[in-house]
N, C-alpha and C positions, 0 to 999 in steps of 0.2 A: 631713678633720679630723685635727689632729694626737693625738696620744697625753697630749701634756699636756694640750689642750681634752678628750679624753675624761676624762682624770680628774679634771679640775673640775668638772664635775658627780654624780659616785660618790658623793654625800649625796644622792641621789634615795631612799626609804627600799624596801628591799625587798619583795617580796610573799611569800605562804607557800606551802609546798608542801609534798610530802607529803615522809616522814622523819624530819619532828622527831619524834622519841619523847620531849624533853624538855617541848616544846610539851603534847604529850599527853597527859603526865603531869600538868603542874601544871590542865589542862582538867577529867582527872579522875583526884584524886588518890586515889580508893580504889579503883582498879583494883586487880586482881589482879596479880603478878606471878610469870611473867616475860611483860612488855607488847610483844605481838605487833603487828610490822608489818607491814601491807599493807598501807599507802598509798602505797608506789611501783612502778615497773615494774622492777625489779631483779631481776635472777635471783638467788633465794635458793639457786642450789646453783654458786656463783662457782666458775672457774676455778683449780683451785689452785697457789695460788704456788711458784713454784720456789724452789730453793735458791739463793741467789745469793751471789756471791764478795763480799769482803767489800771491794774498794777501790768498789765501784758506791753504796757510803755514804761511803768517804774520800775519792772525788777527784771534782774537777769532770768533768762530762759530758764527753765529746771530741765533735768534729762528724764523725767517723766512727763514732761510734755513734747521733746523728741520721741518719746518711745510709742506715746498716742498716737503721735500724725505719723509714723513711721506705720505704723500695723492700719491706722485707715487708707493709708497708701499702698500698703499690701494689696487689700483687699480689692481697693480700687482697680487696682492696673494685672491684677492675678498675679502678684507676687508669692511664692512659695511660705515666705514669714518675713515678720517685719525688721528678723536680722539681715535680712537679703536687702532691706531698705536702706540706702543713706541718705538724709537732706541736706540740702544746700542752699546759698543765697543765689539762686539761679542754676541752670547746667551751663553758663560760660564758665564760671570756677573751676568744674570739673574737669572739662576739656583737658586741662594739661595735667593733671594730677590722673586720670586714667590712661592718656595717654605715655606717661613716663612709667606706667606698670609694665612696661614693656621694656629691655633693655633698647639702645638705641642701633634701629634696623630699617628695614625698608616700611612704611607706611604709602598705603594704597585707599585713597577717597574715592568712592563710585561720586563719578560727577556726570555733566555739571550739579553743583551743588553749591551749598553752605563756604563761603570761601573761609572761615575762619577756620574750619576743619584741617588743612594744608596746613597754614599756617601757626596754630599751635603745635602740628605732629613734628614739625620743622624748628618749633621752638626749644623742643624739649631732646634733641639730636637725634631727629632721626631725619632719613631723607625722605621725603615724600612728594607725591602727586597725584593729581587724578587720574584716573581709568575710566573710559568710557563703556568696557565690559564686565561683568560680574564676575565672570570666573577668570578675570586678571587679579582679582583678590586671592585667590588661594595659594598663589607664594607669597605671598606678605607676612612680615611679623605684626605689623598694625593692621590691620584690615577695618575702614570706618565706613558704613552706610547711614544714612538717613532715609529712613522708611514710615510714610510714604517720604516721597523726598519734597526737598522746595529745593526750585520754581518750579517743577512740570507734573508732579505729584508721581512719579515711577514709583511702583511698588514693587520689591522684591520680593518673590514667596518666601514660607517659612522652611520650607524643607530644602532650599535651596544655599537662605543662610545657615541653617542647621548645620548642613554638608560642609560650606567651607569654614565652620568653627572646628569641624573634623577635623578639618586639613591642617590647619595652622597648631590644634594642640600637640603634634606628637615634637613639634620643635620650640614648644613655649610661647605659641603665637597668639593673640589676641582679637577678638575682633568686638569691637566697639557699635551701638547699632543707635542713631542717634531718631527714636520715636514721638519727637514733638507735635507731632501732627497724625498719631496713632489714634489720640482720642475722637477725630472724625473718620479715620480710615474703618477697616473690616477689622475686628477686634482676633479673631483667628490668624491674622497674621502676625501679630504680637510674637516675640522671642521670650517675654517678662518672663512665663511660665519656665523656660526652657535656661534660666538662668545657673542652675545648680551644677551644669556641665563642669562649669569651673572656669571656663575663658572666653564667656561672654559678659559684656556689662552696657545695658541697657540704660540711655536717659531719658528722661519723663517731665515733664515742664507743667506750672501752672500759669504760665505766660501764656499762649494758645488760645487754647479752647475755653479756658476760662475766662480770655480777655484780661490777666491780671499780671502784666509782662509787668510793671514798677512795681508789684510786691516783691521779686525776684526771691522765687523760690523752684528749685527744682531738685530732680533725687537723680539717683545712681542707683541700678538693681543691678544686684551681682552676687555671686557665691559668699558667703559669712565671710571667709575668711579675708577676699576681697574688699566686701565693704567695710572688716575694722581697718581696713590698713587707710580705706580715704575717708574713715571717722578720725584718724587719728591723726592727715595729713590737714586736715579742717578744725582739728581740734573745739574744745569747748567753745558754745556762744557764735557759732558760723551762722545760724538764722536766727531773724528777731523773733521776740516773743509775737509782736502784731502778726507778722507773715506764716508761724505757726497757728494761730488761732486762725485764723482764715483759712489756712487749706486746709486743715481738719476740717473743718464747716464745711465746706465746698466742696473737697472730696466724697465727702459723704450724701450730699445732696443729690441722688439719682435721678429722681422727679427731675431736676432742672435739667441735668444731662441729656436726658432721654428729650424732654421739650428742644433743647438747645440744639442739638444735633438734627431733629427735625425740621426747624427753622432755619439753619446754617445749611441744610441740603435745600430748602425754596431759596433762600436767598442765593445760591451759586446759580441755579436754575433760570434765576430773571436775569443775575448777572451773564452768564452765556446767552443770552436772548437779546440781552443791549449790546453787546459786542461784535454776538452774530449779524446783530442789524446796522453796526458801523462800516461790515463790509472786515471787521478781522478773523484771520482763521485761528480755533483755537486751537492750542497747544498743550492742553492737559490741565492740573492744579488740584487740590481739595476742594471741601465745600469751605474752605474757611479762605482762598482764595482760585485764581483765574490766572490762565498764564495764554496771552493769547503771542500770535507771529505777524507781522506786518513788515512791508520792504521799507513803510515808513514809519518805522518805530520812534527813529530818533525825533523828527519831526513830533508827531502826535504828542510826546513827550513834553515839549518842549511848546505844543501849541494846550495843552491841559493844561500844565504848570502856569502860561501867562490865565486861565481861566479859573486857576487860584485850585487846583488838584494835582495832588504830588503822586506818582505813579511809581513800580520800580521798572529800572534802565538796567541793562548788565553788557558792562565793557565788552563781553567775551563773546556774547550774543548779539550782536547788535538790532535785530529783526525781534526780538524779544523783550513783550513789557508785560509787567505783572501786575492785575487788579485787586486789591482786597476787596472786602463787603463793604459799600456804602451803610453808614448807620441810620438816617432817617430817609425821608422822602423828600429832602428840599435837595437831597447830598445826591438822590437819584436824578432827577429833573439837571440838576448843574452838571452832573456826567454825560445825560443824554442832551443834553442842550449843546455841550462842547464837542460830543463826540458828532452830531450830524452836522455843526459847524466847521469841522475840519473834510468833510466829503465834500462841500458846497464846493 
């Protein structure tokens, strides 16, 4: 599908997620402020930006400095070469431009998950839905996982997705493997490596782990050949020069990584310790968020939010709410303060 047919359909209306703090607020407007977020999986202790020269906001991008951050991204995530790399203003962009690399056919999301996954696969004609088994992907022409996944953090081995890329190439089938949340997972479970197959395409976000979700920047790893066809559907000038010069920095910064990921594993740790001590059972997540079950989800929700903490709620799930990392220790204190006030 072309680029123009994708954007004839972009009046499909969005679904919500977690973030809106404005949302939130009008939900419940006598919270307290200042109206604390944990409804997403963000590192609340981001990356810090560097200093940057000041023509990277004067002048157009150059595609030598796409080709920089492309091969530091290689490198980063074990990409094969940094032709295998494509950038973008985030991996939502992507979403329907790899998905329409597929003529239009059955699309299968291991869920629960990501609802916009469905939803794009469905924008671009094909039919899709969730599956609650893994090897309900192997007839699929689209086949999408998120690995580890959000909310419950399920990991699917590698030799398991390996198998059903198997499956799906001898009919032209595709399988999509959405790893925003790889950078805290087991790094061997990674597909990046294993992208040269030919019909896998991998996405990579510096939204995450780096905490730098409003730079919107994110790649697409995938066979050469594949990634000119979505350099060429993104055309010239798709990421800013700021958002370039930043994840090069950041990418490259190991030291941080390696600290960060240490910190974001204690910090999951006291967060399952406060929730265990609220009396909720957990239910899986990252270190970069918590997914706990309670009969009285909706409630708790909705008694946090009046105590000025936005949590995520999922329609689908109703017994299911989702923690991020609190960022200081006043942000710690107002969650356990609310959370043993709702046991009283």
């Amino acid at each position: 599908m072309s680029a123009t047919a994708i954007m004839s359909h972009v009046n499909a209306p969005p679904l919500a997620h977690g973030g809106d703090l404005s949302a939130g607020r009008l939900l419940l407007p006598d919270a307290p402020e200042p109206f604390v977020d944990l409804s997403t999986g963000i590192n609340p202790h981001s990356y810090p930006i560097p200093r940057l020269e000041p023509d990277v906001f004067r002048r157009l991008p150059e595609p030598v400095a796409i080709s920089r951050l492309s091969a530091v991204a290689a490198q980063a995530y074990g990409a094969p070469s940094a032709a295998h790399v494509v950038a973008a203003p985030g991996t939502q962009i992507l979403l329907p431009y790899v998905a329409a690399l597929v003529a239009p056919g059955r699309a299968k999301v291991l869920g629960p998950t990501y609802s916009e996954l469905v939803r794009v696969a469905r924008l671009v004609g094909h039919t899709a839905a969730e599956v609650g088994d893994v090897g309900q992907l192997r007839d699929a022409d689209l086949a999408i996982v998120v690995n580890p996944n959000n909310p419950d953090g399920r990991l699917v081995g590698k030799d398991e997705l390996l198998g059903i890329a198997d499956d799906l190439r001898p009919r032209g089938g595709l399988l999509m493997v959405d790893e925003a949340f790889m950078d805290v997972g087991p790094a061997a479970a990674s597909v990046v490596d294993e992208v040269a197959r030919g019909n896998i395409v991998v996405l990579r976000s510096l939204g995450k782990f780096f905490g730098l979700a409003g730079v919107r920047l994110g790649f697409a790893i995938a066979a050469p050949e594949i990634a000119a066809r979505l350099h060429a559907l993104l055309g010239p000038w798709a990421v800013s020069g700021p958002a370039i010069a930043i994840g090069e920095i950041a990418l490259a910064d190991r030291s941080w990584a390696a600290e960060t990921r240490d910190a974001l594993g204690r910090g999951a740790g006291r967060l399952d310790a406060t929730l265990t001590k609220a009396g909720l059972n957990l239910a899986g997540g990252t270190s970069l968020f918590r997914l706990a079950r309670t009969p009285r989800a909706v409630d708790l929700f909705h008694h946090l939010g009046r105590a000025g903490i936005l949590v995520r709620r999922f329609a689908e799930q109703p017994m299911w709410l989702r923690f991020g990392l609190p960022e200081k220790e006043e942000v710690w204190v107002r969650l356990r303060t609310a959370l043993a006030a709702f046991q009283q």
